[in-house]
Residue, then its C-alpha position, 0 to 999 in steps of 0.5 A: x509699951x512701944x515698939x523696940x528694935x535691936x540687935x542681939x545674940x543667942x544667950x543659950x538654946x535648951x532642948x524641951x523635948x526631942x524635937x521642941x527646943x528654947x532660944x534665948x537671946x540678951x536684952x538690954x535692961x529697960x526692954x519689957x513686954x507683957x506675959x502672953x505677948x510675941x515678938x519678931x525674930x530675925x536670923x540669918x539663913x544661908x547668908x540671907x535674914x529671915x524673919x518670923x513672930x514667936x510667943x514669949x515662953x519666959x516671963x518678964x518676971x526673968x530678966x536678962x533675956x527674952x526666949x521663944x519655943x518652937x518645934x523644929x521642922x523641915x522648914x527653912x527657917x527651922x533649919x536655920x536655927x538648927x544651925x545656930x550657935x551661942x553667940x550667934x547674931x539675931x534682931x528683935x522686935x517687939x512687943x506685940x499681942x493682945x493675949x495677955x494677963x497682968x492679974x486683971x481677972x481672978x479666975x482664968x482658964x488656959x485649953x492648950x495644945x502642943x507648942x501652944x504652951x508657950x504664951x501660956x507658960x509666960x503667963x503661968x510663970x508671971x503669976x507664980x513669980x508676982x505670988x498673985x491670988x489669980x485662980x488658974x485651971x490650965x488644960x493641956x493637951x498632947x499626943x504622947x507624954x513625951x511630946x508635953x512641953x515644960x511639964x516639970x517647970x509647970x509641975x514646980x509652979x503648981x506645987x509652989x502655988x495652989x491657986x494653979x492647977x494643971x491637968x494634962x490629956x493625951x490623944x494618942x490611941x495607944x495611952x496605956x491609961x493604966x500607967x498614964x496618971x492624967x486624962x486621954x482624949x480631945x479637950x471637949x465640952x464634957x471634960x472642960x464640965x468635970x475638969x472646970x466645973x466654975x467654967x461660967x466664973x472664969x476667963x478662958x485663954x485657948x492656943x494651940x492650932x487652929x483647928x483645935x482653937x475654932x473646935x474649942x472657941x464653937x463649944x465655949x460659944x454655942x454649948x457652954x454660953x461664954x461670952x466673946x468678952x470672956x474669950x481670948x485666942x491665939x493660933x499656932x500655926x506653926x514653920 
């Protein structure tokens, strides 16, 4: 694929969670990426363009338009896009990236945290929609259960395909694990043994932030015996 830039509009922005939010944005038909790759994103802030890479969150598979996910800040740029409106002005860049999947492994394994689902629903929502045999584990992590981005559009793809399967953690010291139905803790090496028993046999994907990525990429290395070939990473470190 090479690399394409045009201008564009905002097509919709979706609220995820109370401070995630979705940007789409038209594409001309014949504009294609990968399923876990990111693009560059220009907008116009206090009348000057700033620019910024976002993983793609949609999948090829969803064509009319490419979208990013992101958790709105104090930074400038997050702000700027507070301010945008359907119809709005933006450019684009793409695609770029490495941390990709297009049915070349037939057992995966996603450790994410927070906004690091972004790539990883790409990927998910690629397989899903292609109907691939791909074995999927996916362990996402969160602080709060309602801090859990896509969870219903993850909840559709995993009832609609039993080759994937999600198991959610929260961190928070105050989970009420009587009502909460999934896992509490750090994704660690104990529960990447009980939740991935056949962790040797598949290839692991890790995003999130990059304390979370070093701590996971060390246990996966140095306690579990993965292999750098069987390893791909990508840090979210976040504006």
């Amino acid at each position: 694929m090479h690399l394409i830039e045009f201008e564009t509009k905002i097509l919709d922005i979706i609220p995820r969670t109370n401070n995630v939010k979705s940007f789409r944005f038209g594409i001309k038909e014949g504009v294609d990426f990968k399923p876990g790759q990111f693009f560059f994103v220009t907008i116009k802030v206090d009348n000057a363009e700033r620019t910024k890479h976002f993983s793609f969150s949609n999948s090829p598979t969803e064509k009319g338009y490419v979208e990013f996910t992101k958790r709105i800040t104090e930074s400038e740029y997050s702000k700027g896009l507070e301010r945008l409106k359907i119809g709005d002005w933006a450019k684009l860049k793409m695609p770029y990236g490495s941390f990709t999947f297009t049915a070349e492994f037939e057992k995966i394994a996603f450790l994410s945290g927070g906004i690091g689902i972004t790539p990883i629903r790409s990927i998910c929502k690629y397989v899903a929609d292609k109907g691939l045999s791909t074995d999927i584990v996916l362990l996402y992590g969160n602080n709060k259960e309602e801090d859990i981005i896509f969870r219903e559009d993850l909840g559709r793809m995993a009832s609609a395909n039993k080759n994937i399967r999600i198991v959610y953690t929260l961190t928070s010291a105050d989970v009420n694990k009587e009502k909460w139905p999934g896992r509490s803790g750090y994704i660690d090496e104990k529960m990447i043994k009980e939740e991935i028993a056949d962790y040797k046999e598949r290839v692991f994907y890790i995003c999130g932030p990059p304390k979370m990525v070093e701590a996971l990429t060390n246990i996966l290395k140095d306690r579990l015996g993965v292999g750098e070939d069987r390893l791909k990473i990508e840090n979210f470190t976040g504006y």
